[in-house]
C-alpha positions as CSV (number, residue, x, y, z in Angstrom):
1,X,0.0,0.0,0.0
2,X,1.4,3.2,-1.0
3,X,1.0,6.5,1.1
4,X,1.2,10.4,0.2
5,X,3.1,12.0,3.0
6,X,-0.1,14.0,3.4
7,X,-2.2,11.0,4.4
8,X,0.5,10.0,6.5
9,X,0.9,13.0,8.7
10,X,-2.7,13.0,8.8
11,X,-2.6,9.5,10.3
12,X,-0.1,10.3,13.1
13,X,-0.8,14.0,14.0
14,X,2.2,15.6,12.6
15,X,3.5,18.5,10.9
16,X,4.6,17.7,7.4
17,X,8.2,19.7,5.9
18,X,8.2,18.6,2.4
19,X,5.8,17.4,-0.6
20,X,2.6,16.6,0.4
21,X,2.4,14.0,-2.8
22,X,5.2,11.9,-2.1
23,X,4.6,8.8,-1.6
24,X,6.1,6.1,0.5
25,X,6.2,2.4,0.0
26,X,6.1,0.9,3.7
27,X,8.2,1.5,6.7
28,X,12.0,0.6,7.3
29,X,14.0,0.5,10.4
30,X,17.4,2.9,10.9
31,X,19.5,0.6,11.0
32,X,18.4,-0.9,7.5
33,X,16.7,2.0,5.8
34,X,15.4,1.9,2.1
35,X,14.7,3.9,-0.6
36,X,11.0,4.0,-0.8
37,X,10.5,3.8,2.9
38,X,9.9,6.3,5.8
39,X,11.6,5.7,8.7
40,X,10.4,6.6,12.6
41,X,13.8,8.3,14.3
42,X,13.1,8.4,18.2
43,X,16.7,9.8,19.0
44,X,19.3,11.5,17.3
45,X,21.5,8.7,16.5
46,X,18.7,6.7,14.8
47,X,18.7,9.8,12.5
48,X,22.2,9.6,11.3
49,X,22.1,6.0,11.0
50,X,19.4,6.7,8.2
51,X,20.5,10.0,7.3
52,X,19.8,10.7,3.5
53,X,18.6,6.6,2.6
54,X,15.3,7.4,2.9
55,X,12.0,9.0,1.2
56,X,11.0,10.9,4.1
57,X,11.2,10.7,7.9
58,X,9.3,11.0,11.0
59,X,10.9,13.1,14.0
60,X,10.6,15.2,16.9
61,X,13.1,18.2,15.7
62,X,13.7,19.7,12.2
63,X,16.3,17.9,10.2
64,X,18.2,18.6,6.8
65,X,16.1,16.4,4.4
66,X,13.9,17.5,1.6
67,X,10.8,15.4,3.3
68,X,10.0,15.0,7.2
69,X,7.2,14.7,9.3
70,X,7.7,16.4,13.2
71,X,5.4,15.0,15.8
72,X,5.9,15.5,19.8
73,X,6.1,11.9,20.8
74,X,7.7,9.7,17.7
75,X,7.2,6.4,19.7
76,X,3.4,7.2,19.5
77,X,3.3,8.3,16.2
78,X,4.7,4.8,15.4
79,X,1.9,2.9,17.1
80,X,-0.5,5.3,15.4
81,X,0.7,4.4,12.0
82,X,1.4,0.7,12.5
83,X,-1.8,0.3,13.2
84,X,-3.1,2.1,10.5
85,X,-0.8,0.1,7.6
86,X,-0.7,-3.0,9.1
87,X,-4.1,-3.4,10.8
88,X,-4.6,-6.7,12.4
89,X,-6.9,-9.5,10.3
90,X,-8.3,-12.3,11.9
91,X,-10.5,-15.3,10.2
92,X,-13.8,-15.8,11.0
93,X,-16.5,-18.2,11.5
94,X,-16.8,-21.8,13.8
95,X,-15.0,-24.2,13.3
96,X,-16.5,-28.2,12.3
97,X,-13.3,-29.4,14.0
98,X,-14.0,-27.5,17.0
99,X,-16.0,-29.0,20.3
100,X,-18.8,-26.4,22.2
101,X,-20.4,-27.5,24.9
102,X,-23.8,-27.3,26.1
103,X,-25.9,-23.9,26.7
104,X,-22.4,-21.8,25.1
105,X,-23.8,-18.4,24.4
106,X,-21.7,-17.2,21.5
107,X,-21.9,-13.5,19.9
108,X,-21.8,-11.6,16.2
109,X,-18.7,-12.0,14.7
110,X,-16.5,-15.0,16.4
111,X,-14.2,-16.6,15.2
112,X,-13.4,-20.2,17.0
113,X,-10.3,-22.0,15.0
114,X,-9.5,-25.9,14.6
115,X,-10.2,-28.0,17.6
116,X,-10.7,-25.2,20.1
117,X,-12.5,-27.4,22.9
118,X,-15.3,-25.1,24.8
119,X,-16.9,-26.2,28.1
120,X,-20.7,-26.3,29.1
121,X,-22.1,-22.8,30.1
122,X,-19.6,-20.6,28.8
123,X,-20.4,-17.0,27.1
124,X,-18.4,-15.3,24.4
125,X,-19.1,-11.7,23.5
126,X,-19.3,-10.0,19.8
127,X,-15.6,-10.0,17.8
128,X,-13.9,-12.6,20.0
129,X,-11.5,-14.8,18.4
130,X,-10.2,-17.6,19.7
131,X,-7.5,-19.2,17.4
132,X,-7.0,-23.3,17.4
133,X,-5.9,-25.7,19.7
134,X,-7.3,-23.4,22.4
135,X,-9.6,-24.9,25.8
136,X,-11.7,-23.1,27.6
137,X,-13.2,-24.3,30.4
138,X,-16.9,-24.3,31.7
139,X,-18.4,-21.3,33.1
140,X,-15.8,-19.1,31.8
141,X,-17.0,-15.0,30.6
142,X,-15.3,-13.5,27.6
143,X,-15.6,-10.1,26.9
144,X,-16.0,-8.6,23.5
145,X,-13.5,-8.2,21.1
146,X,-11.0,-10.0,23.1
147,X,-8.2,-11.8,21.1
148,X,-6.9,-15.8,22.2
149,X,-4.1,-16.9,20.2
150,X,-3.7,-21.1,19.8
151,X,-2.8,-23.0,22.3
152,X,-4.5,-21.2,25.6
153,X,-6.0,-23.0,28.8
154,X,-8.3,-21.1,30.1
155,X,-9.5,-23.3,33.4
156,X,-13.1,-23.0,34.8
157,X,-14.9,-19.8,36.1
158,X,-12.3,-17.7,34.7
159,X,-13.8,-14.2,33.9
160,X,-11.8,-11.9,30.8
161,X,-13.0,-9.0,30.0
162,X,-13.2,-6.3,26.8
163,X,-10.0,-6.3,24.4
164,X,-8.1,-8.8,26.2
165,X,-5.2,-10.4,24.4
166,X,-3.8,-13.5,25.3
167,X,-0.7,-15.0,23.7
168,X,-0.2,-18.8,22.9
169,X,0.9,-21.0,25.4
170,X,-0.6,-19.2,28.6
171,X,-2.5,-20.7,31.2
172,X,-4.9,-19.2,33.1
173,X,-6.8,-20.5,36.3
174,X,-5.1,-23.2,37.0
175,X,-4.3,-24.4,40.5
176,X,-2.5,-22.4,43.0
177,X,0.3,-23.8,44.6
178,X,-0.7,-24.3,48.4
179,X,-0.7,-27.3,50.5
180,X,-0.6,-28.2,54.1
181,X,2.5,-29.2,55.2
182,X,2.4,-31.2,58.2
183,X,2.9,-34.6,60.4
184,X,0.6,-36.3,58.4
185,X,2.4,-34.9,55.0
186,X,1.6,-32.4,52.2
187,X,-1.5,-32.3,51.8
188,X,-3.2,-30.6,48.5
189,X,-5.5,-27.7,49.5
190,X,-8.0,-27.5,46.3
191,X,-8.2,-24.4,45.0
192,X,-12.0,-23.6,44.2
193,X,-11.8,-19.7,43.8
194,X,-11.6,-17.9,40.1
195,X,-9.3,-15.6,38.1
196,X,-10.4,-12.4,37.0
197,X,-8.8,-10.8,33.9
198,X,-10.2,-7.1,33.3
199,X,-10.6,-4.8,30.4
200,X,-7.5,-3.9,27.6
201,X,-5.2,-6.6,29.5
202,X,-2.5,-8.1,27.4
203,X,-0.8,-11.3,28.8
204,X,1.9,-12.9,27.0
205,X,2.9,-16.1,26.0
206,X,3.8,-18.8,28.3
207,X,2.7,-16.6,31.2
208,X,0.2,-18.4,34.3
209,X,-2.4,-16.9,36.2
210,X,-3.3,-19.1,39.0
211,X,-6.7,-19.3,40.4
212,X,-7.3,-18.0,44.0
213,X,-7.4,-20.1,46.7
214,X,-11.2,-19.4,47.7
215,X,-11.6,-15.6,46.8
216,X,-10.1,-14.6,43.3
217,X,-6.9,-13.8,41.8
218,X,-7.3,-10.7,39.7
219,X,-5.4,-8.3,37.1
220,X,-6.3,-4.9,36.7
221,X,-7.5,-2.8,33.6
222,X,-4.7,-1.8,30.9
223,X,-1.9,-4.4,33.0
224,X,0.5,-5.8,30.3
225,X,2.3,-8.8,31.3
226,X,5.0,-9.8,29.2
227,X,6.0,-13.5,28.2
228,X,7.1,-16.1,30.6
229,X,5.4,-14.5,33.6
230,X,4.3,-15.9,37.1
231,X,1.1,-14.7,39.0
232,X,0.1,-17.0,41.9
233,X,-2.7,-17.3,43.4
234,X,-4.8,-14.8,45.2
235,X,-2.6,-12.0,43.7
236,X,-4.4,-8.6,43.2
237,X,-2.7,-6.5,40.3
238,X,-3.7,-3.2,39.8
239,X,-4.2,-1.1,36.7
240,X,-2.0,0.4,34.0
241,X,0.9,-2.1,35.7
242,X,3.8,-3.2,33.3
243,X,5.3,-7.1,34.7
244,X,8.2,-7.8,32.1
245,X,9.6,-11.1,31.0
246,X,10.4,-13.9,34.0
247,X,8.5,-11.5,37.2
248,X,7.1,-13.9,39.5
249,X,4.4,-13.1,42.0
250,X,3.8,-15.2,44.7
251,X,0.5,-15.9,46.3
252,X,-1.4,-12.9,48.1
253,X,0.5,-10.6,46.3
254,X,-0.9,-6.8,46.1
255,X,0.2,-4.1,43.4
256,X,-1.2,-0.4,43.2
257,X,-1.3,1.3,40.1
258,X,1.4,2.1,37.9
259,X,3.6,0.1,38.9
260,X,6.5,-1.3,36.8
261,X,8.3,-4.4,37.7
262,X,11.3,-5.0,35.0
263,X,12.8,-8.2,34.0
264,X,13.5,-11.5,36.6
265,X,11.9,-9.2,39.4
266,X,10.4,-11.8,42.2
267,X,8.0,-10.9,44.7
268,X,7.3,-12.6,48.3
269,X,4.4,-13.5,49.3
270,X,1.6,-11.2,51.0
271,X,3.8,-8.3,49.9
272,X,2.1,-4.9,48.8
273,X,3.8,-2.9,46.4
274,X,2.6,1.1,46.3
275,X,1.2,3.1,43.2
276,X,3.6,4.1,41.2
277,X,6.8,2.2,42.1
278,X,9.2,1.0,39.9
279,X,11.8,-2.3,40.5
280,X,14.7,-2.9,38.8
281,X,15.8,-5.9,37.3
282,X,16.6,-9.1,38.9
283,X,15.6,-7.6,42.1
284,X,14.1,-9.4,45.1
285,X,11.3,-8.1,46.9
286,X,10.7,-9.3,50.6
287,X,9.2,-6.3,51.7
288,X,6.3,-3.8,51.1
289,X,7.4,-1.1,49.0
290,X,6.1,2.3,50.0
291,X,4.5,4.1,46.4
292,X,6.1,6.7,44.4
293,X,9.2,5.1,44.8
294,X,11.8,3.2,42.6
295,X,13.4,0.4,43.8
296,X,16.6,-2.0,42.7
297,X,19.5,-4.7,44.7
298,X,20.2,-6.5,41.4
299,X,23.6,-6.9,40.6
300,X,24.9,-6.2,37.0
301,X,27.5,-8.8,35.0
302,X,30.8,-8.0,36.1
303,X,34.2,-9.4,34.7
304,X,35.0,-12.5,35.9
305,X,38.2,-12.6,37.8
306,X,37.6,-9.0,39.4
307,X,34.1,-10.6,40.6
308,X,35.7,-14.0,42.0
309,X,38.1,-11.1,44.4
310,X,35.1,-9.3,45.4
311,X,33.5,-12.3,46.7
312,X,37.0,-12.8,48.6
313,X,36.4,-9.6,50.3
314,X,32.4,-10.0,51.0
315,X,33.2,-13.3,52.6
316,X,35.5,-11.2,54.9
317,X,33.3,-8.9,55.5
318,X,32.2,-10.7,59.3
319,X,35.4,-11.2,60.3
320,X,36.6,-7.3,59.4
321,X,33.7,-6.0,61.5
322,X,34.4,-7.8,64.5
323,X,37.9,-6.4,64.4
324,X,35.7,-3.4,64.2
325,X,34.0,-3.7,67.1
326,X,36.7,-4.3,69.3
């Protein structure tokens, strides 16, 4: 699909610096930019990497090139206009190969793939798609226009809400891990309670959601959770929260709003973590953590023999401070 630089300043808010009727051919990255292409710079550097290899270009400050498009926010104007060139198909109708069970409400414009198995009493809004390979349990709610790519178990009483997106391989609702550990053994404590997933959630692949204990576990409006994610049961995670890649909850945890937890982050159990905070990578959490705050003990890669005489000196470290103290 070809674009006039008018149509595409139009599609992302911008001010255009150049001829309105030149058209581009796609989009291409800075580091490989092409001819016919425009190209989104979000820093300076991505701007000289492209520098005079493509048909126009979109930025936040003038620039030397005969066609440019300035916007405030360039990250934004990229979503803007992916969405607009590349808009997202999916197939439609039911499936023959697929297996509904009895009294499944299903709205306008589903679309359930290749041996997707659907338990008794579950309701599907308008525009859902659910994509093959795909169970969902009985008694589950799924709000409209929410997206489930193949391969998703969705367990029992599990309620999603409006444009949800859930990524293959994810599990959601199933046990919690809790057991009675005793003279007479562990002992399994069944896990009747629900998971709730609310509106414009995204929840990546290979991520689990376990159901709550008795209550439910829940994840707030707007959350994304990134791929390989753990969220145990009984968890409450508030809105607009970002969990990325490898975070691991464990069971009762609490999170306010905002709040970004990067990369390997693990959480204790019955912690509450404020609105707002933030928590570096690969950091522990054993603690509340007060809101408004950012938060980080991880410990970045260093070089290999000068770490092996720093962990000389920290086993030291006891000894040196009773020589302190006396």
């Amino acid at each position: 699909m070809e674009l006039t630089l008018k149509e595409v300043a139009e599609v992302i808010g911008g001010e255009l610096k150049g001829s309105p009727l030149e058209k581009i051919k796609g989009i291409s990255t800075p580091e490989n930019p092409k001819s016919e292409t425009i190209v989104f710079c979000q820093s300076k550097k991505d701007y000289e990497k492209a520098k005079g290899k493509a048909k126009a270009y979109v930025v936040s400050e003038n620039i030397s090139e005969e066609n440019f498009i300035k916007v405030k926010d360039v990250k934004l104007a990229l979503a803007k206009f992916l969405a607009y060139y590349f808009p997202e198909k999916h197939p439609e109708g039911v499936s023959k190969n697929s297996v509904i069970g009895k009294n499944v409400e299903i709205g306008k414009n589903v679309y359930i793939g290749d041996f997707v198995v659907i338990g008794d009493n579950v309701k599907i809004g308008n525009n859902v798609k659910i994509y093959p390979f795909t169970f969902i349990g009985e008694n589950t709610r799924i709000g409209e226009n929410t997206v489930i790519f193949s391969g998703v178990h969705i367990y029992r009483n599990t309620i999603i809400g409006k444009n949800v997106r859930i990524h293959s391989g994810a599990v959601i609702g199933a046990d919690g891990f809790g057991y009675y550990v005793g003279k007479e053994g562990i002992i399994k404590l069944n896990h009747i309670g629900s998971v709730v997933i609310e509106d414009n959630v995204e929840i990546g692949a290979n991520t689990t959601i376990d159901r709550a204990l008795i209550d439910q576990t829940k994840v707030g409006k707007n959350t994304k959770i990134d791929n390989l994610v753990m969220v145990g049961h009984n968890c409450k995670v508030g809105e607009n929260n970002l969990l990325v890649s490898q975070v691991g909850l464990s069971g009762s945890v609490k999170t306010g709003k905002n709040v970004i937890l990067a990369g390997q982050v693990g959480v204790a159990d019955h912690v509450n973590i404020g609105d707002n905070v933030v928590v570096a990578a690969k950091s522990g959490v054993a603690n509340d953590l007060e809101p408004n705050k950012t938060y980080g003990a991880n410990l970045p890669a260093i070089e290999w023999s000068k770490w092996k005489r720093i962990y000389l000196y920290l086993l030291r470290l006891p000894e040196l401070f009773k020589k302190l103290k006396k």
